[in-house]
C-alpha positions in Angstrom: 33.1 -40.4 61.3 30.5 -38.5 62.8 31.2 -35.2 65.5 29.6 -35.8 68.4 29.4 -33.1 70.7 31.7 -32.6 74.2 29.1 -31.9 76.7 28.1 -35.1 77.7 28.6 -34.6 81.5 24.9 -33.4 82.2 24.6 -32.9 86.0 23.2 -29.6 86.7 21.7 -29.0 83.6 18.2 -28.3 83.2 16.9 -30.9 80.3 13.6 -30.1 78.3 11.9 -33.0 76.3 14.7 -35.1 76.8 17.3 -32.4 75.8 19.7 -30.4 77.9 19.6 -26.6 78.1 23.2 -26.1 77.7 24.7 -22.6 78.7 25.5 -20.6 75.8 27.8 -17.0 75.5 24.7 -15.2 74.6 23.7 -11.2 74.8 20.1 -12.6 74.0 17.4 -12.9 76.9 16.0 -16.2 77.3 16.1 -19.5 79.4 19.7 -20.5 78.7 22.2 -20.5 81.4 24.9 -17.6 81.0 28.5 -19.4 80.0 30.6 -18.5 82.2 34.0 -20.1 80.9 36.2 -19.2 78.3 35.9 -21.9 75.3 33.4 -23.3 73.3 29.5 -23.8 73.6 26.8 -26.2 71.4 26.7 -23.0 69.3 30.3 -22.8 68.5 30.2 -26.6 68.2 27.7 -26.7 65.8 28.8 -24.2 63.2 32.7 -25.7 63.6 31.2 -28.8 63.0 28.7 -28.3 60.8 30.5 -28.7 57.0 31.3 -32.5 58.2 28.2 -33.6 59.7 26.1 -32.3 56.5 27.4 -35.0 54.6 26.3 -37.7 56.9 23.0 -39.6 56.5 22.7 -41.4 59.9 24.1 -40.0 63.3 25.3 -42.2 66.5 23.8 -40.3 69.5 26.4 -40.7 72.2 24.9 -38.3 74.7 22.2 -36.0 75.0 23.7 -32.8 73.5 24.1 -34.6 70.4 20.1 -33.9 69.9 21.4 -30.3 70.4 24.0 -31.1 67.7 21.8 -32.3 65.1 18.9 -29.4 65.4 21.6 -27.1 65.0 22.5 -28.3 62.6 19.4 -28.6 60.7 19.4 -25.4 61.8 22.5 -24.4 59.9 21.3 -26.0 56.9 18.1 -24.0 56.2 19.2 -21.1 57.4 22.2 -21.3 54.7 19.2 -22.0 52.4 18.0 -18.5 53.5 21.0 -16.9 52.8 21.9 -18.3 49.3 20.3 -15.7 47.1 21.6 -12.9 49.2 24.2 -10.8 47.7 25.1 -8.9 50.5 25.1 -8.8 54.0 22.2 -6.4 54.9 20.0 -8.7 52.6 22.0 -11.9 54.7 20.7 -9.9 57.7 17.0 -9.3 57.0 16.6 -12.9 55.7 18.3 -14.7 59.1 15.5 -11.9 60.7 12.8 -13.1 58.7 13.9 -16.8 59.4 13.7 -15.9 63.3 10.5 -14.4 63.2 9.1 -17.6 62.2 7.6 -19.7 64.8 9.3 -22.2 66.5 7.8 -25.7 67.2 8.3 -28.3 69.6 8.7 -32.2 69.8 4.6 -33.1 69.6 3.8 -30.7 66.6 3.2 -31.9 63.0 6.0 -29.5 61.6 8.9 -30.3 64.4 11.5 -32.0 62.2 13.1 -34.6 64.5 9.7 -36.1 66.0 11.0 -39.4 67.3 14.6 -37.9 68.7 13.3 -35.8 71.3 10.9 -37.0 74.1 7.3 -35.2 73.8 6.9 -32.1 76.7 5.1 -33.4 79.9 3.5 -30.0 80.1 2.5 -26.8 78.3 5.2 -25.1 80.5 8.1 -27.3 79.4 6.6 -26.9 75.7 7.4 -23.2 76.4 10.6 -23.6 78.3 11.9 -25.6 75.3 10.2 -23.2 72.6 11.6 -20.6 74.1 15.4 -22.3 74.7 15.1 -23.4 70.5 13.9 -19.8 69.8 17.1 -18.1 71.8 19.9 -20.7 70.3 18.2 -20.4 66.7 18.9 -16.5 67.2 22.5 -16.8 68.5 23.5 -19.2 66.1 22.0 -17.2 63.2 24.0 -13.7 64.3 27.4 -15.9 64.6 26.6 -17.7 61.4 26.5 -14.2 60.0 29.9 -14.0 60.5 31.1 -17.2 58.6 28.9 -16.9 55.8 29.9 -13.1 54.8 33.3 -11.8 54.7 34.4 -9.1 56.4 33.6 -6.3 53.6 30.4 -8.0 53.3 30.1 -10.1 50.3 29.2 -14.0 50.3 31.4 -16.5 51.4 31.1 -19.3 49.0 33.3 -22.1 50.6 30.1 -21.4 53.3 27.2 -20.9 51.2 28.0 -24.1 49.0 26.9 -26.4 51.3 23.1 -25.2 51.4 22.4 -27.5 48.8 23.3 -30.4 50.8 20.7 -32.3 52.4 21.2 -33.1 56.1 19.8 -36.9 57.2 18.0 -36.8 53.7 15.8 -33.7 55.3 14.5 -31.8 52.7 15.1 -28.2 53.5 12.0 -26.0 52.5 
């Protein structure tokens, strides 16, 4: 069985190509609401989440947020692709950089991977507002992935960095 994610109720939330911008507990500028309680965001969610749902080739949408779900984690997936030849956690580090550096594209672009799950943008300013959102949660789930895929004195986690050679939906990670 499939997680699905717990923020169905969407009233209030700002929604981008068909997907909420859900708060997150984020130090990182960008167009994400601040979260303001104490518990879990999609972020916390998705990594928590993520060793079940890898094995899964379809996924039931039951709200929204689930469209959050599954690009995270996508997400996830390749950047534990990044991270499987690194050794340490300063090389962990400069790869999950590298990987953010890249740029990050939108429902309506050849390269997006989920073309027919999220709703095209309307206008170049929700293209950007939603670029932007993807570009901010793809940086704070990359620092706390940091943390579960490294132990504490800095060497691999392997019950982590096993399941980059899984495919997600049949997605073949680059």
């Amino acid at each position: 069985m499939v997680y699905h994610s717990s923020f169905v109720n969407e009233e209030g939330i700002t929604k981008a190509c068909g997907c909420p911008l859900l708060p997150l507990k984020s130090h990182i500028k960008g167009p994400a609401p601040v979260f303001d309680q104490d518990g879990t965001d999609i972020v916390d969610e998705a990594i928590t989440f993520f060793r079940a749902n890898v094995f899964f080739r379809n996924f039931d949408i039951k709200s929204s947020a689930d469209k959050l779900l599954i690009y995270l984690t996508l997400y996830i997936n390749i950047a534990l692709k990044r991270l499987e030849g690194c050794r340490t956690l300063a090389e962990g580090t400069k790869a999950i950089i590298n990987l953010g550096l890249e740029k990050v594209p939108v429902p309506g672009e050849a390269v997006f991977p989920f073309a027919g799950l999220f709703a095209l943008p309307q206008s170049q300013q929700e293209a950007e507002l939603f670029r932007n959102y993807l570009k901010q949660i793809r940086e704070e789930t990359s620092g706390r992935l940091l943390g579960c895929a490294y132990r504490p004195n800095g060497t691999p986690n392997k019950w982590w960095l096993a399941f980059a050679k899984r495919k997600f939906m049949n997605i073949i990670v680059p």
